[in-house]
N, C-alpha and C positions, 0 to 999 in steps of 0.2 A: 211522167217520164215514159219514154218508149225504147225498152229493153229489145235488142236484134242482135244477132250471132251471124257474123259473115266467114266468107271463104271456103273451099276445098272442100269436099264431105269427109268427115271423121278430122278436121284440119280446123275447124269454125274455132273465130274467138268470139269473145262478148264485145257486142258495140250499145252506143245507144243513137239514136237520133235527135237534133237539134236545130230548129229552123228548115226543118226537110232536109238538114246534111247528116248522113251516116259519120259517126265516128269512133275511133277503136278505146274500148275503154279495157283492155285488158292487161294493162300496168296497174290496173288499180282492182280488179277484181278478178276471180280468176276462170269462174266459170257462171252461167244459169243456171244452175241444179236445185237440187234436193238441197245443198248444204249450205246453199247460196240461198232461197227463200225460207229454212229454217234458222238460219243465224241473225234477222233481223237484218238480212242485203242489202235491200231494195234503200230503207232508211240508209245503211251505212252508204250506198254507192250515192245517194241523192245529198248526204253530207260533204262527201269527198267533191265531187263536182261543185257544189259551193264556194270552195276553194279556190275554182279560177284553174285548174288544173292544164297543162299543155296537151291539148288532145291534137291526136292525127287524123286525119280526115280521111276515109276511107272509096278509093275512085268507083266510080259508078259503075265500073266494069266488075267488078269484084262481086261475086255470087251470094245472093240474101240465105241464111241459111235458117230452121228450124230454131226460134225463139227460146226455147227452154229443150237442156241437154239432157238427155236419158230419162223422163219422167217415167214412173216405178210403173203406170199404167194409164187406158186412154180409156175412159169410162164414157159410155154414149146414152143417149137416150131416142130410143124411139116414137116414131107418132106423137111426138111433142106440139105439134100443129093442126088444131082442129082440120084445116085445109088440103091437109097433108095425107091424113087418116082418109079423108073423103076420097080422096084419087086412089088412093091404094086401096079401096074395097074395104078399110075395115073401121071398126068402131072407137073412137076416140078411147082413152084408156081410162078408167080409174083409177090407177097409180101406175108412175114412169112405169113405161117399158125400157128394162137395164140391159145391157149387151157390153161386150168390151170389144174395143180395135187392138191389134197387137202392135206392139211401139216399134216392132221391123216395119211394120209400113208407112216410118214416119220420113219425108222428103220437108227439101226447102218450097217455098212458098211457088216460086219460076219453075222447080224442077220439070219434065219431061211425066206425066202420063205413062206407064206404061201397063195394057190392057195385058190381061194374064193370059196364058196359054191356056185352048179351049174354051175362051170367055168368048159368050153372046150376046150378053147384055150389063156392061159395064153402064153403070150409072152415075150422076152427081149427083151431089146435096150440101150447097153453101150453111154452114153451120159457126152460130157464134160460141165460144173455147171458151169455158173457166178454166184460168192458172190458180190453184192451189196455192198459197203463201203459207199455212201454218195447220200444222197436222190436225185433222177432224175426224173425232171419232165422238159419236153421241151428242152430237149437237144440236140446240135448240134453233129453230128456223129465224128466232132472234138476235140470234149471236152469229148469224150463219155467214155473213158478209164479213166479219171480223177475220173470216179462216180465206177468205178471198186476196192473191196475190196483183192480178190484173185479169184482160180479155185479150181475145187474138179470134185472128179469121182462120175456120177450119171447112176444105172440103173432105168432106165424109164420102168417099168415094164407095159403092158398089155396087157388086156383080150379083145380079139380080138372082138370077138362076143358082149360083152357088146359096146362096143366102135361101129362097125360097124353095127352090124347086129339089133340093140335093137332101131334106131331111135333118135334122138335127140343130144346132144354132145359127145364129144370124153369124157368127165371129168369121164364117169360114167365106162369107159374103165381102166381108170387110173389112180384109186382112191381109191384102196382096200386098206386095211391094209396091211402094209408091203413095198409096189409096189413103195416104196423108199429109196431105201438104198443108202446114201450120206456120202463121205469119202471115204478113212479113214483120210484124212485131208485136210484142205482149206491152198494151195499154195499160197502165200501173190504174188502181182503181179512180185515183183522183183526176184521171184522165178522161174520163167518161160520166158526164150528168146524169143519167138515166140510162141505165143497162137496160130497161126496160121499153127503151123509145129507141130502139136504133134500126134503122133502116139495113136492112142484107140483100143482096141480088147476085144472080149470077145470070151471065149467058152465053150462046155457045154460037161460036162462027158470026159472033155479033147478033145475034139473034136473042132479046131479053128471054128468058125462062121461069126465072124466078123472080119475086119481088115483093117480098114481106115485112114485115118488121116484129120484134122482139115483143112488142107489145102483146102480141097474138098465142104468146105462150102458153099452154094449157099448164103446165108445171113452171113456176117461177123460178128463180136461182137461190135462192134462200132457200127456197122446198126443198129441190132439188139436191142442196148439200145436207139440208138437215137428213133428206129422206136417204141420201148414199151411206150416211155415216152412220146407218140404225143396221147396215148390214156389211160393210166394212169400212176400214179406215185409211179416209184419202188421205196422201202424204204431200209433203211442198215438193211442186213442181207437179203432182200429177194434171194431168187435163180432164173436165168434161167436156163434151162434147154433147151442146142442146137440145140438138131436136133441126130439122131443115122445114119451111114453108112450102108448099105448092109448087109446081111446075118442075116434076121431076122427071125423066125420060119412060117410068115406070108409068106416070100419071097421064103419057099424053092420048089425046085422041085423035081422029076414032082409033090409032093402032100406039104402042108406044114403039117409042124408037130409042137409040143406045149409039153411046161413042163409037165411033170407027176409027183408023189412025188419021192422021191429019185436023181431027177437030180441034178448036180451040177453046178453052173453058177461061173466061176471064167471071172473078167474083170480088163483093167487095162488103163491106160494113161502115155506117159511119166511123169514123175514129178510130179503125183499127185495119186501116189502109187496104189495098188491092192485091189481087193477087193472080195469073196467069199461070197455064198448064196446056201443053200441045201433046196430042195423045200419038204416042207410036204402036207398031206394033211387038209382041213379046218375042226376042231370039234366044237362042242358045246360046 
């Protein structure tokens, strides 16, 4: 099942997709949350649908919105890509590198880029999302897929200079408004073969930049939640956010280069659909 939230910002209902058509499931559920992936949702909405239910079909015009409503927090990981670590000068990790994104800068998947004020080097990084389905705390890296709700495509948007060059953590790098657009839908697990084999790319102005796959992951998604939940406890609905591959505007040579307004970021994953971003600049 493929969980999507359309319409209006602060206005989104819960849709799901079916045959490539959007349609509004919000007579029958009431939101993507916290209380909707801890109440066992996902099964009761996939029950209900069963059913044969009268769904309305939602027009193409109508704006994809952010998959999952208010997640409690948006946990990342860094240097998750051998590849990745090479370009940016530094050494692959011995265990994740943790940061948080703050969940204001969370946008629909289409929304609009918009570069901060003062920002020189605004960055991407196509990034595959764990959805959270059932609270993890202390969790054995066996059991760890059990606390998995679905996947979704995240770009991990940052501003280089804030992040590196300004002192103190990556968060103030990767926290702008905007600098998360998530979607355009949450892939229920049984939706995805191999979380592990999935192809991700993104490029910009039509120009590929990235082109990795999941396989390449130095920390896996089992690790990953076993390893979050030894130091705090993810809740349903929250997001990780993996780690991005190669080819980031930080990484390029010989000089690197960075979004300006007008560029276009188109990015995608197997099975967890596309997603576009046109960068403006920041006004008052």
């Amino acid at each position: 099942m493929k969980l999507i939230r359309f319409g209006e910002p602060g206005k989104e209902k819960p849709g799901v997709v079916i045959n490539n058509k959007r349609y509004d499931v919000s007579h029958l559920v009431k939101e993507f949350d916290e209380d909707f992936f801890a109440g066992n949702g996902i099964q009761l909405l996939q029950d209900a649908l069963s059913k044969n239910p009268t769904l309305t079909e939602v027009a193409d015009n109508i704006r994809w919105g952010c998959p999952v409503h208010r997640p409690s927090k948006i946990v990342c990981i860094g240097l998750n890509y051998a590849d990745h670590a090479r370009e940016s000068n530094m050494e692959p990790p011995k265990e994740p590198v943790v940061f948080f994104k703050s969940t204001s800068a969370i946008v629909g998947p289409n929304d609009p880029l918009v570069i901060p004020r003062n920002s020189t080097k605004t960055d991407w990084e196509v990034e595959l999302g764990v959805v959270i389905g059932k609270k993890a705390s202390y969790v054995e890296e066996a059991d760890a897929l059990d606390h998995v709700a679905g996947y979704c495509l995240h770009n991990d948007y940052s501003e280089r200079a804030f992040q590196l060059e300004r002192g103190g953590q990556w968060v103030k790098g990767k926290s702008c408004d905007t600098f998360a657009p998530i979607g355009p839908w949450i892939a229920t697990k049984d939706e995805v073969a191999d979380v592990h084999n999935l192809r991700l790319w993104l490029s910009v102005n039509g120009k590929m930049m990235q082109d990795g796959n999941t396989s390449n992951l130095i920390f896996n998604i089992p690790f990953l939640i076993h390893y979050l939940s030894q130091f705090m406890t993810l809740m349903p609905g929250d997001v990780i956010s993996t780690g991005t591959p190669a080819g980031v505007g930080l990484g390029q040579k010989p000089e690197p280069w960075y979004i300006k307004p007008g560029d276009v970021m188109e990015l995608g994953i197997d099975g967890l659909g596309t997603s576009t971003q046109t960068a403006q600049a920041w006004k008052p």
